[in-house]
KEGU-177652 format. One record per atom (N, C-alpha, C, O): residue number from 1; residue in one letter; atom name; x, y, z. Coordinates in steps of 0.02 Angstrom, whole numbers, plus 50000, padded with zeros to 5 digits. Layout:
<rs>
<r><num>NUM</num><residu>a</residu><atome>CA</atome><c1>X</c1><c2>Y</c2><c3>Z</c3></r>
...
</rs>
This chain:
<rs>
<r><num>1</num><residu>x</residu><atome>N</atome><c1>48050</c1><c2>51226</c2><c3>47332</c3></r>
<r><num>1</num><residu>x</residu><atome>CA</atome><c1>48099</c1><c2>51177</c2><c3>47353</c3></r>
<r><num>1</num><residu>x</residu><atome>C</atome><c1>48106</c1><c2>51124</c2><c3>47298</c3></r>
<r><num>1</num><residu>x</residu><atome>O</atome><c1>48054</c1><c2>51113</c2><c3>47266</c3></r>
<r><num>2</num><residu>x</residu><atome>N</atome><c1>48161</c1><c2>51091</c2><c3>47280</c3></r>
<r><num>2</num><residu>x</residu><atome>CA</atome><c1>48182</c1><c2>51036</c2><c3>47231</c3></r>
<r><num>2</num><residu>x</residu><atome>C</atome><c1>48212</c1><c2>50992</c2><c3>47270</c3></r>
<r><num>2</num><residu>x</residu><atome>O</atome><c1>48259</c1><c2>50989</c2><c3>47309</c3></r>
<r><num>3</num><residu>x</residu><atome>N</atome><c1>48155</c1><c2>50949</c2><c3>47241</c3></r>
<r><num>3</num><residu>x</residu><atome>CA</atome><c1>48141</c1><c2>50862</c2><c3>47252</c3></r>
<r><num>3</num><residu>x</residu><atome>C</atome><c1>48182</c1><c2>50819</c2><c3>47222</c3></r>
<r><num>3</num><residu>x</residu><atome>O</atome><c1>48161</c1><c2>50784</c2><c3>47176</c3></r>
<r><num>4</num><residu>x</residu><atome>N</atome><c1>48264</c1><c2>50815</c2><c3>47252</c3></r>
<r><num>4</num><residu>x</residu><atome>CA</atome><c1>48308</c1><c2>50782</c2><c3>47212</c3></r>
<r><num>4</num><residu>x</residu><atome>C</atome><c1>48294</c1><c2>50686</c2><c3>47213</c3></r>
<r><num>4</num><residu>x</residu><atome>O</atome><c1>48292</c1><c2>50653</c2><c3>47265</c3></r>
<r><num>5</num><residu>x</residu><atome>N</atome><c1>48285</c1><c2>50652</c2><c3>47128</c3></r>
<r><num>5</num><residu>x</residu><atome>CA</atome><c1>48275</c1><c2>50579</c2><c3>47162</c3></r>
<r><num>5</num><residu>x</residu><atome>C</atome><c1>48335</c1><c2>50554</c2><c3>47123</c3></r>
<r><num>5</num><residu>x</residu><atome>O</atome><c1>48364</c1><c2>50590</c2><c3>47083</c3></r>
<r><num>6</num><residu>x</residu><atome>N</atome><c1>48351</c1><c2>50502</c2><c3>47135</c3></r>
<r><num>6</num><residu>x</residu><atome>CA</atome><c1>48408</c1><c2>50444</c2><c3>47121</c3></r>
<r><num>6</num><residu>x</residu><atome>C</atome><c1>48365</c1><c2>50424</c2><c3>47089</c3></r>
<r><num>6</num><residu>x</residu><atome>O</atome><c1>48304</c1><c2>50433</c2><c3>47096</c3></r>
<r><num>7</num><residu>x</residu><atome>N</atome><c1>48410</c1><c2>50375</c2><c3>47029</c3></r>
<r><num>7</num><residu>x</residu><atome>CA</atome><c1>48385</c1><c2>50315</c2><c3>46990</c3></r>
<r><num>7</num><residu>x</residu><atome>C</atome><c1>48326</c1><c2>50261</c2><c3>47038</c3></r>
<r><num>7</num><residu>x</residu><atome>O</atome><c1>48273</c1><c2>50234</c2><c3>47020</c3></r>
<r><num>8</num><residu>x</residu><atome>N</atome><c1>48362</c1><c2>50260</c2><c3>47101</c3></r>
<r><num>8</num><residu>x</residu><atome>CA</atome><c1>48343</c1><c2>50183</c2><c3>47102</c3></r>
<r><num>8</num><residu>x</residu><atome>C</atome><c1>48281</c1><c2>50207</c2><c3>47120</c3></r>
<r><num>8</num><residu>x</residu><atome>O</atome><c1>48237</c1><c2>50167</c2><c3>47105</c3></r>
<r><num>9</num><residu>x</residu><atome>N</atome><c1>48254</c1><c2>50270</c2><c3>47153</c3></r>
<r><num>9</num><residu>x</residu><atome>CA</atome><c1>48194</c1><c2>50287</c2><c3>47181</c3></r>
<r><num>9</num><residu>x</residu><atome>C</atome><c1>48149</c1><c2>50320</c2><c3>47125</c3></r>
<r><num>9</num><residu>x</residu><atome>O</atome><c1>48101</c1><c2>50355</c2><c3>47140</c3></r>
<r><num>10</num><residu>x</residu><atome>N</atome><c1>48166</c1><c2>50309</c2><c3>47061</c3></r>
<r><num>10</num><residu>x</residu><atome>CA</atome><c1>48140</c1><c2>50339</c2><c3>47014</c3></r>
<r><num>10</num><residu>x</residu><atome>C</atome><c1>48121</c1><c2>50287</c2><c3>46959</c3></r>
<r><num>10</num><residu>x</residu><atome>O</atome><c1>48077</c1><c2>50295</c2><c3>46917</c3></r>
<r><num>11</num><residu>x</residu><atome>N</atome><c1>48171</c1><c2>50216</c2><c3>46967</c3></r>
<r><num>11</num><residu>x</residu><atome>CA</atome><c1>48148</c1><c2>50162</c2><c3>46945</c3></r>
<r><num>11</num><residu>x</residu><atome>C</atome><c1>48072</c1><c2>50121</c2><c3>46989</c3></r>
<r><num>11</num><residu>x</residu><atome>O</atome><c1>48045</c1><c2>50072</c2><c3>46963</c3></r>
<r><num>12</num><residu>x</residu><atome>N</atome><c1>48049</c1><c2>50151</c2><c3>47056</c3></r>
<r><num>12</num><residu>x</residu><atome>CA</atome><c1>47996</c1><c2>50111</c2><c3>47083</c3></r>
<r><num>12</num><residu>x</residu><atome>C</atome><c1>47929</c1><c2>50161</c2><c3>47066</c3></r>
<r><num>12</num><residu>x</residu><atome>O</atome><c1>47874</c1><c2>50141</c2><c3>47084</c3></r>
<r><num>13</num><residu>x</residu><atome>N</atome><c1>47935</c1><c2>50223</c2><c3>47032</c3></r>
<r><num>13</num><residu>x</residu><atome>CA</atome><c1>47895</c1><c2>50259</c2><c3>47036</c3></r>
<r><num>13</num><residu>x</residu><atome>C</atome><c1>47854</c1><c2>50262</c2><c3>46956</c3></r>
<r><num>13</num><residu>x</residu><atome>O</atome><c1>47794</c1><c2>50268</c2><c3>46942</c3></r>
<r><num>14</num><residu>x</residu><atome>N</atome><c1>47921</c1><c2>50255</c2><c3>46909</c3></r>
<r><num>14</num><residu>x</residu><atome>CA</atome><c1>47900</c1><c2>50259</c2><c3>46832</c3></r>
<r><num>14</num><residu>x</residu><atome>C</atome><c1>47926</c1><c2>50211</c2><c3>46807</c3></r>
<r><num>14</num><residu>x</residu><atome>O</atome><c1>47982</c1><c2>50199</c2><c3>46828</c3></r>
<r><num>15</num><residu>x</residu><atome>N</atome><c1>47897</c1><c2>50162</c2><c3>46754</c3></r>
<r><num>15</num><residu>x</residu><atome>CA</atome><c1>47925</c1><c2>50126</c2><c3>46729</c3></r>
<r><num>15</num><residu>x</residu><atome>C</atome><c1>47955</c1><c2>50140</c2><c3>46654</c3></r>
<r><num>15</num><residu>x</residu><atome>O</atome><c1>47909</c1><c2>50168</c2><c3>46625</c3></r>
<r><num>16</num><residu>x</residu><atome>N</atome><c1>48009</c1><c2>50134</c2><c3>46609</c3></r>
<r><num>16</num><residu>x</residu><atome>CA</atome><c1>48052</c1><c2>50142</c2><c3>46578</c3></r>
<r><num>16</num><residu>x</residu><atome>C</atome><c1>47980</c1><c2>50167</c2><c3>46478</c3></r>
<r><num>16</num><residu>x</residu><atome>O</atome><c1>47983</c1><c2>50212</c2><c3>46437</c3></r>
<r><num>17</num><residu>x</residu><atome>N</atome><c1>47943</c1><c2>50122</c2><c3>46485</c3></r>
<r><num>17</num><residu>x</residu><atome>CA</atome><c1>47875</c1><c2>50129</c2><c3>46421</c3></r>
<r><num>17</num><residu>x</residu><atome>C</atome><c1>47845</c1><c2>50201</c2><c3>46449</c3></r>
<r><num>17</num><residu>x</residu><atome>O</atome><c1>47829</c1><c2>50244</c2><c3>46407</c3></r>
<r><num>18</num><residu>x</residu><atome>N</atome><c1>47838</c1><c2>50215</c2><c3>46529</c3></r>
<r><num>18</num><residu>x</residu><atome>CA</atome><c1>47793</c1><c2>50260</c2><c3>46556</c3></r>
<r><num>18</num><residu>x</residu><atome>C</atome><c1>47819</c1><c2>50334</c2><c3>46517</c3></r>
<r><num>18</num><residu>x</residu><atome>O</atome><c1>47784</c1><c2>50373</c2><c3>46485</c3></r>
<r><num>19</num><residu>x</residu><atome>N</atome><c1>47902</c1><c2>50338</c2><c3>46534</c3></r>
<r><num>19</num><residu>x</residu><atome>CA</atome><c1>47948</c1><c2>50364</c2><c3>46510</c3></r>
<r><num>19</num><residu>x</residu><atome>C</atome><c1>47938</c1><c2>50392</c2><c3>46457</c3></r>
<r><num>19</num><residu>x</residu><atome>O</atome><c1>47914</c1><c2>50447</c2><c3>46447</c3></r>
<r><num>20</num><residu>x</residu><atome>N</atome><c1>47968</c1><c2>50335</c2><c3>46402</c3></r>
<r><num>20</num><residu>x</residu><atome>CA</atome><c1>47966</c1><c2>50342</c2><c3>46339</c3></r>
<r><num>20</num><residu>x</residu><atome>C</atome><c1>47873</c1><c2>50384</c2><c3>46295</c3></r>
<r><num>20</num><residu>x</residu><atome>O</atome><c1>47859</c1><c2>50434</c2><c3>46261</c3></r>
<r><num>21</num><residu>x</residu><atome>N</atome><c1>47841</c1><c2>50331</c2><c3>46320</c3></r>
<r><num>21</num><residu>x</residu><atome>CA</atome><c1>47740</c1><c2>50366</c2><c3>46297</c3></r>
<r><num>21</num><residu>x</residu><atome>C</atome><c1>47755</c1><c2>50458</c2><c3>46317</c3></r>
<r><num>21</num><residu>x</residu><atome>O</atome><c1>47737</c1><c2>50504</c2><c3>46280</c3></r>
<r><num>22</num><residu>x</residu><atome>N</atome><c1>47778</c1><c2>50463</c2><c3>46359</c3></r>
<r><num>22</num><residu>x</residu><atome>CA</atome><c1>47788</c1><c2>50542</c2><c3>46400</c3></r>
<r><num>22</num><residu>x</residu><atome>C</atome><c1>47825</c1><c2>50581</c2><c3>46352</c3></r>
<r><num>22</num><residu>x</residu><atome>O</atome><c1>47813</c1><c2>50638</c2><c3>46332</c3></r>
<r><num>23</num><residu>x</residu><atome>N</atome><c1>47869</c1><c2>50545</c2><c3>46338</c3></r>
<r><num>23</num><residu>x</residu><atome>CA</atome><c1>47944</c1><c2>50598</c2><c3>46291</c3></r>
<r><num>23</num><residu>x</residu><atome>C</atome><c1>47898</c1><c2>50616</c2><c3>46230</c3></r>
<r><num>23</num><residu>x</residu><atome>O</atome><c1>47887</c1><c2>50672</c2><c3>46206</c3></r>
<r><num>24</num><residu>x</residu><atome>N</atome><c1>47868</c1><c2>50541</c2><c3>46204</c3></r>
<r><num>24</num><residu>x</residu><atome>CA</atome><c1>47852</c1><c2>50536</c2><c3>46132</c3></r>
<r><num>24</num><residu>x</residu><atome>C</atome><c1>47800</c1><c2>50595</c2><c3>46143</c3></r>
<r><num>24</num><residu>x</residu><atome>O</atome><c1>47817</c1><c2>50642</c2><c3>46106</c3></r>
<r><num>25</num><residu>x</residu><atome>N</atome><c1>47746</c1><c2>50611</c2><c3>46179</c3></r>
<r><num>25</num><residu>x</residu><atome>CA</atome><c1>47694</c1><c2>50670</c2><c3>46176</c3></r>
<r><num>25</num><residu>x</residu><atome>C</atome><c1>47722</c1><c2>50744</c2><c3>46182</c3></r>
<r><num>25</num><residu>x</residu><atome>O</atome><c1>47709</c1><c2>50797</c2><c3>46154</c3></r>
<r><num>26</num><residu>x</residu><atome>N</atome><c1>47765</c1><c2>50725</c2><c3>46229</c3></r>
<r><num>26</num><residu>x</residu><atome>CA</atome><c1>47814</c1><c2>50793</c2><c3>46248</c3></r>
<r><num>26</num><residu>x</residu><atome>C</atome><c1>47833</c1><c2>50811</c2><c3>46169</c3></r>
<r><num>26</num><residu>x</residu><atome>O</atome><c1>47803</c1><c2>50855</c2><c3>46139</c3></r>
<r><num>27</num><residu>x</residu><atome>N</atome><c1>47879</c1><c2>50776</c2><c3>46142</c3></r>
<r><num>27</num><residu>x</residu><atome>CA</atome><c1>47908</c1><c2>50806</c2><c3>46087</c3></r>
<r><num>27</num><residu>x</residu><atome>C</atome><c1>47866</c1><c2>50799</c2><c3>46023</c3></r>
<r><num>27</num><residu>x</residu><atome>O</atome><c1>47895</c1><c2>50814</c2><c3>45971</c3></r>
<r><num>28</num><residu>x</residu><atome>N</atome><c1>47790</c1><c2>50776</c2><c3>46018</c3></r>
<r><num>28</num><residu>x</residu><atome>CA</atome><c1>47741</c1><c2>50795</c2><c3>45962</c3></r>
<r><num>28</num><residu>x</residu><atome>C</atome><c1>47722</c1><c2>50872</c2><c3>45972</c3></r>
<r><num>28</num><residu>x</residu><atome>O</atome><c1>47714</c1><c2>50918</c2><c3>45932</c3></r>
<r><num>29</num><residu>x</residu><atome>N</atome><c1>47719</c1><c2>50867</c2><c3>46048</c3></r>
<r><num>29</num><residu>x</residu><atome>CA</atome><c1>47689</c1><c2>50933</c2><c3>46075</c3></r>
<r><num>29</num><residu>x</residu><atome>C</atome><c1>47744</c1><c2>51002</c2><c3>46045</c3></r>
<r><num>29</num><residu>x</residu><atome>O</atome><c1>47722</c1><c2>51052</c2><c3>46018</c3></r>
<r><num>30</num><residu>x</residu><atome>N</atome><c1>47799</c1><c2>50992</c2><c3>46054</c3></r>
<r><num>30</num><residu>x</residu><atome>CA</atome><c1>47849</c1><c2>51037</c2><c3>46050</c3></r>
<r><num>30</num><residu>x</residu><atome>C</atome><c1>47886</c1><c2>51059</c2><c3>45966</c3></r>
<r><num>30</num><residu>x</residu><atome>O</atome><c1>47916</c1><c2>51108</c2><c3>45943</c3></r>
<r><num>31</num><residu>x</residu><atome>N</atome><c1>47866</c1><c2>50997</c2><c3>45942</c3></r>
<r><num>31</num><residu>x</residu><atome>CA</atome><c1>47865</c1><c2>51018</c2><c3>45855</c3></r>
<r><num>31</num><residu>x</residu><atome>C</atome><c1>47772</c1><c2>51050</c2><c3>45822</c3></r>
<r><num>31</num><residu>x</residu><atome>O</atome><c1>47755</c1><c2>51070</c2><c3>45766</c3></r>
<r><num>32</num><residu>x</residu><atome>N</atome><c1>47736</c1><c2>51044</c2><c3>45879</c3></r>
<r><num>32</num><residu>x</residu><atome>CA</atome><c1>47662</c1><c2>51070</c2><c3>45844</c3></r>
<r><num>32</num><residu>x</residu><atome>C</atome><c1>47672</c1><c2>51157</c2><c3>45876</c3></r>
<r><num>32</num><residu>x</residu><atome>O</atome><c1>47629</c1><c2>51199</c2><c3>45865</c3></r>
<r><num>33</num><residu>x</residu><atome>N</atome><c1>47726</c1><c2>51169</c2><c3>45909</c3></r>
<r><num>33</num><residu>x</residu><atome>CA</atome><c1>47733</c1><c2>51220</c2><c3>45938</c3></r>
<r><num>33</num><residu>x</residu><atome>C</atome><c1>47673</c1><c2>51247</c2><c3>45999</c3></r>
<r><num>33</num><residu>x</residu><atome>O</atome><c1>47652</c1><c2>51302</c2><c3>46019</c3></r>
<r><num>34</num><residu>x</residu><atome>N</atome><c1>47660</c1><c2>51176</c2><c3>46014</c3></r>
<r><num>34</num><residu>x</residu><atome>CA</atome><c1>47600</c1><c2>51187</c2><c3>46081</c3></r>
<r><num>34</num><residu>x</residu><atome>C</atome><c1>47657</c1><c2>51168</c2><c3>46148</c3></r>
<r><num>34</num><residu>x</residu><atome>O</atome><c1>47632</c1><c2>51146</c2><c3>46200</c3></r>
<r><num>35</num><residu>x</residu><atome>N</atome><c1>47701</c1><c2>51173</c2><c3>46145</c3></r>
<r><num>35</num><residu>x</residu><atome>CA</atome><c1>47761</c1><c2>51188</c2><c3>46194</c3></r>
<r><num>35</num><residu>x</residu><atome>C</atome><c1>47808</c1><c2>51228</c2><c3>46210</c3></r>
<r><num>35</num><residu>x</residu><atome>O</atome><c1>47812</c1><c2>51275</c2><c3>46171</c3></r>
<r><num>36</num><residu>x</residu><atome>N</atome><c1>47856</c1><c2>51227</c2><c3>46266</c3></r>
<r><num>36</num><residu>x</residu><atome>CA</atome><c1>47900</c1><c2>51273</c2><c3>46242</c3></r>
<r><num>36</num><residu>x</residu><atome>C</atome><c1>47981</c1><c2>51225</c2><c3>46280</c3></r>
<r><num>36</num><residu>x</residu><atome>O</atome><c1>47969</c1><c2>51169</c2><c3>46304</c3></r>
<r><num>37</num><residu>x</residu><atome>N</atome><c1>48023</c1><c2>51239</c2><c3>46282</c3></r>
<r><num>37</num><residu>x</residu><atome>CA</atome><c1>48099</c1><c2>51222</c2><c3>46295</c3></r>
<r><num>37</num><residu>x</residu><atome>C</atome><c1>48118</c1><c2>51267</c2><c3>46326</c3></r>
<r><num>37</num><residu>x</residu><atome>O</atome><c1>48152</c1><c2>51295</c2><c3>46283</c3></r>
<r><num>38</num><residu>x</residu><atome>N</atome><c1>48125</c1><c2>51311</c2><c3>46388</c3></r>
<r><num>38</num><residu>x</residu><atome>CA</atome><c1>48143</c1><c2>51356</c2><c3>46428</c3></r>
<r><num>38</num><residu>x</residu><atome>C</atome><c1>48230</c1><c2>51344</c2><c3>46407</c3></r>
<r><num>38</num><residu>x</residu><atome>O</atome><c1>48250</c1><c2>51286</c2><c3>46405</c3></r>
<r><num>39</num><residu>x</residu><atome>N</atome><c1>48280</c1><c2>51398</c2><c3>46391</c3></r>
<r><num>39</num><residu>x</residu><atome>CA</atome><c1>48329</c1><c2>51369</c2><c3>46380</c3></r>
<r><num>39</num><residu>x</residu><atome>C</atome><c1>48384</c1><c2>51382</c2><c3>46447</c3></r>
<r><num>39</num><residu>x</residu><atome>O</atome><c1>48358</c1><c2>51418</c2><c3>46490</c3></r>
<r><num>40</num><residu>x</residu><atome>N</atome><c1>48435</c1><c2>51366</c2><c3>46458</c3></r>
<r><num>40</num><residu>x</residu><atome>CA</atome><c1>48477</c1><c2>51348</c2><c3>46489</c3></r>
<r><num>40</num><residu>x</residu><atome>C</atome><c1>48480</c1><c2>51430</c2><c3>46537</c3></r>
<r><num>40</num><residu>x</residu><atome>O</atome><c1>48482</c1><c2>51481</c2><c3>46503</c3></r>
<r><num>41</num><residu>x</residu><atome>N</atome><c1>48481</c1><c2>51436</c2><c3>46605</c3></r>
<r><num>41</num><residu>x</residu><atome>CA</atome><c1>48522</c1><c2>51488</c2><c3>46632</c3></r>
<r><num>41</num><residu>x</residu><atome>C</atome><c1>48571</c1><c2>51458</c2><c3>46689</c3></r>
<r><num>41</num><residu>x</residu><atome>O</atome><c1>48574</c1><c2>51409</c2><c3>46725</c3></r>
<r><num>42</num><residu>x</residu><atome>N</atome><c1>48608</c1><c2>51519</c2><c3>46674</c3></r>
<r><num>42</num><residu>x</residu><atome>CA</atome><c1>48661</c1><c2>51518</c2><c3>46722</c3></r>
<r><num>42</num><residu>x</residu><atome>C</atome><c1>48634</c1><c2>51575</c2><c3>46779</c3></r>
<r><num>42</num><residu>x</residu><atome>O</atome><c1>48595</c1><c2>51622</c2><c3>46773</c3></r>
<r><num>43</num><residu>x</residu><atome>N</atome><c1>48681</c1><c2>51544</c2><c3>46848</c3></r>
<r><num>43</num><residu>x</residu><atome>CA</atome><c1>48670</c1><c2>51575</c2><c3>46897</c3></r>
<r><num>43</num><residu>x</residu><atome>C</atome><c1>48745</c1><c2>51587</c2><c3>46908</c3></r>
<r><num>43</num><residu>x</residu><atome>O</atome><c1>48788</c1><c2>51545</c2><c3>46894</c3></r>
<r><num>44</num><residu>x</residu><atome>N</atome><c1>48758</c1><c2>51650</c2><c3>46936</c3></r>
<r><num>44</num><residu>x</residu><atome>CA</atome><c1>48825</c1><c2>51684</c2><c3>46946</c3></r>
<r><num>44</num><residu>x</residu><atome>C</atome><c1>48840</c1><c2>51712</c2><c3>47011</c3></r>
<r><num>44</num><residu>x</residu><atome>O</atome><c1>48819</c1><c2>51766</c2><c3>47031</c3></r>
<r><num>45</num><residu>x</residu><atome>N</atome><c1>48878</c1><c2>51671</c2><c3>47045</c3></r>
<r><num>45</num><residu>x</residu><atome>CA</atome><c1>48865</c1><c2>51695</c2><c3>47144</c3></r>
<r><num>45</num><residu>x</residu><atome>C</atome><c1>48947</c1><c2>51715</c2><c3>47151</c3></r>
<r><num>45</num><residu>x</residu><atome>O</atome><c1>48994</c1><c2>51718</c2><c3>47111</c3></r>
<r><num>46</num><residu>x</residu><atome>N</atome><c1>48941</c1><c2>51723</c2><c3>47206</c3></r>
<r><num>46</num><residu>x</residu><atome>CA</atome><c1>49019</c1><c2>51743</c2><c3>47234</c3></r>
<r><num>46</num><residu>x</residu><atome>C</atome><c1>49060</c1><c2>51666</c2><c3>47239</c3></r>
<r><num>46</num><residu>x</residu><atome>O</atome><c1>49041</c1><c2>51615</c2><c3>47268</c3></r>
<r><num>47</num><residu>x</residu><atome>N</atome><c1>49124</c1><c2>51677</c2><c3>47199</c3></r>
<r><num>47</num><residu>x</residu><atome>CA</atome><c1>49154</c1><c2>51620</c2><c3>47169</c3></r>
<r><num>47</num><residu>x</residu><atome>C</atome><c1>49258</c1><c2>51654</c2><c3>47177</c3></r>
<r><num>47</num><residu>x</residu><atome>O</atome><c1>49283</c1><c2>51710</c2><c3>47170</c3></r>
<r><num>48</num><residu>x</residu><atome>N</atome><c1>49285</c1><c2>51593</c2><c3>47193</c3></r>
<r><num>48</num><residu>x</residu><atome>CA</atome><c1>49354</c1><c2>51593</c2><c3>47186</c3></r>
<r><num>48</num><residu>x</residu><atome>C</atome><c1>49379</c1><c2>51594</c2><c3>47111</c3></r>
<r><num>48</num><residu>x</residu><atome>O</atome><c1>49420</c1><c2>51635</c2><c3>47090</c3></r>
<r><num>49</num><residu>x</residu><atome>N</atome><c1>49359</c1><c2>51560</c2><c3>47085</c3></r>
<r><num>49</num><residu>x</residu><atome>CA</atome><c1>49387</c1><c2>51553</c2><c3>47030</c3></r>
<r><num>49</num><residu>x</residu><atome>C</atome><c1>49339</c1><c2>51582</c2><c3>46952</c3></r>
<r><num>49</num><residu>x</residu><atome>O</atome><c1>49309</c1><c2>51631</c2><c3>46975</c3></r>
<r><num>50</num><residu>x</residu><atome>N</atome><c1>49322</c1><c2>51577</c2><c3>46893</c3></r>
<r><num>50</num><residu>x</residu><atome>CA</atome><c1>49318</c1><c2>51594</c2><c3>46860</c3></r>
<r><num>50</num><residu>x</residu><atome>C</atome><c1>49270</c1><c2>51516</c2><c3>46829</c3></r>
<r><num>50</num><residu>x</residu><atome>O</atome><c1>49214</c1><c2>51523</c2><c3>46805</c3></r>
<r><num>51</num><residu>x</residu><atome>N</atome><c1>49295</c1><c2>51467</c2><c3>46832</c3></r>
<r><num>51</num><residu>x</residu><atome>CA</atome><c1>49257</c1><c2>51403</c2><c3>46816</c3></r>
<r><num>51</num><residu>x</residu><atome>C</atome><c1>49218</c1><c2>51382</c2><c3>46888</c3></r>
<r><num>51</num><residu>x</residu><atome>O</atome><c1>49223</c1><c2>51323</c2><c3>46905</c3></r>
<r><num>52</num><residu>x</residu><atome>N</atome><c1>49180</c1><c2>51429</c2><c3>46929</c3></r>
<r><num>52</num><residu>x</residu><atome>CA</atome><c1>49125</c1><c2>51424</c2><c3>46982</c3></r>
<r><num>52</num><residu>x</residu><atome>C</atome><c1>49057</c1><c2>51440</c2><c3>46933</c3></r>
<r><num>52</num><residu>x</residu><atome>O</atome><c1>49029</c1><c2>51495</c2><c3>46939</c3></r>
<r><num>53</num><residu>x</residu><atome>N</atome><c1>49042</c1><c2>51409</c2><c3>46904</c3></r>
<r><num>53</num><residu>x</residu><atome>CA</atome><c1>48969</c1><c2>51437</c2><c3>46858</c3></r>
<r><num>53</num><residu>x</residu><atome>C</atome><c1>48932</c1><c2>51365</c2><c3>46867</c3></r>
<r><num>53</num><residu>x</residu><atome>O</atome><c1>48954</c1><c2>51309</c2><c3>46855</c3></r>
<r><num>54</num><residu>x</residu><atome>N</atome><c1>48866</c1><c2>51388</c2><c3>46892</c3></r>
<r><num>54</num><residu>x</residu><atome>CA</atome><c1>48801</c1><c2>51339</c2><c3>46913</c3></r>
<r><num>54</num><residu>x</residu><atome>C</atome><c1>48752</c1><c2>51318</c2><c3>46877</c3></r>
<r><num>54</num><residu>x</residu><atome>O</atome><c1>48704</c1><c2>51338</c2><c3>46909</c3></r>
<r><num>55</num><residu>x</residu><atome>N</atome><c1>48735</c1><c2>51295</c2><c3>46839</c3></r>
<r><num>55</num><residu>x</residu><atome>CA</atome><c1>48697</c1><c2>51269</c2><c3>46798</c3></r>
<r><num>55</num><residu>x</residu><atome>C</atome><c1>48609</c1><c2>51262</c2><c3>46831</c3></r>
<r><num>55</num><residu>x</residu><atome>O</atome><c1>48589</c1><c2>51233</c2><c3>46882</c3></r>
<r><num>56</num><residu>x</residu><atome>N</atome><c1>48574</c1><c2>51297</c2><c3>46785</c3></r>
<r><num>56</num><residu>x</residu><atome>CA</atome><c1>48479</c1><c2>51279</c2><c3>46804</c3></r>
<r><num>56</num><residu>x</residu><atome>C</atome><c1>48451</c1><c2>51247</c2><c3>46743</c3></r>
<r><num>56</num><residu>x</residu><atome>O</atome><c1>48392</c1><c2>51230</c2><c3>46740</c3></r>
</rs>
């Protein structure tokens, strides 16, 4: 199940430095290649039109 939050409920939980310290390790981690970047899929369901494409 996905735990959708809003800003404002996401501003009482992390603060904006908490954030940033997180990214900054994330992306040391991801240039030492001790990470990875899962890249973009699409999901393709029964659709009217041709621009019905879902983003993950």
């Amino acid at each position: 199940m996905t735990l959708v939050l809003s800003n404002e409920e996401l501003r009482h939980l992390i603060s904006m430095g908490e954030v940033i310290d997180r990214l900054d390790v994330t992306y040391h981690d991801l240039g030492n290649g001790e990470a990875q970047n899962r890249p973009r899929s699409y999901i393709y369901g029964p659709s009217l039109t041709i621009f019905d494409i879902f983003w993950v």
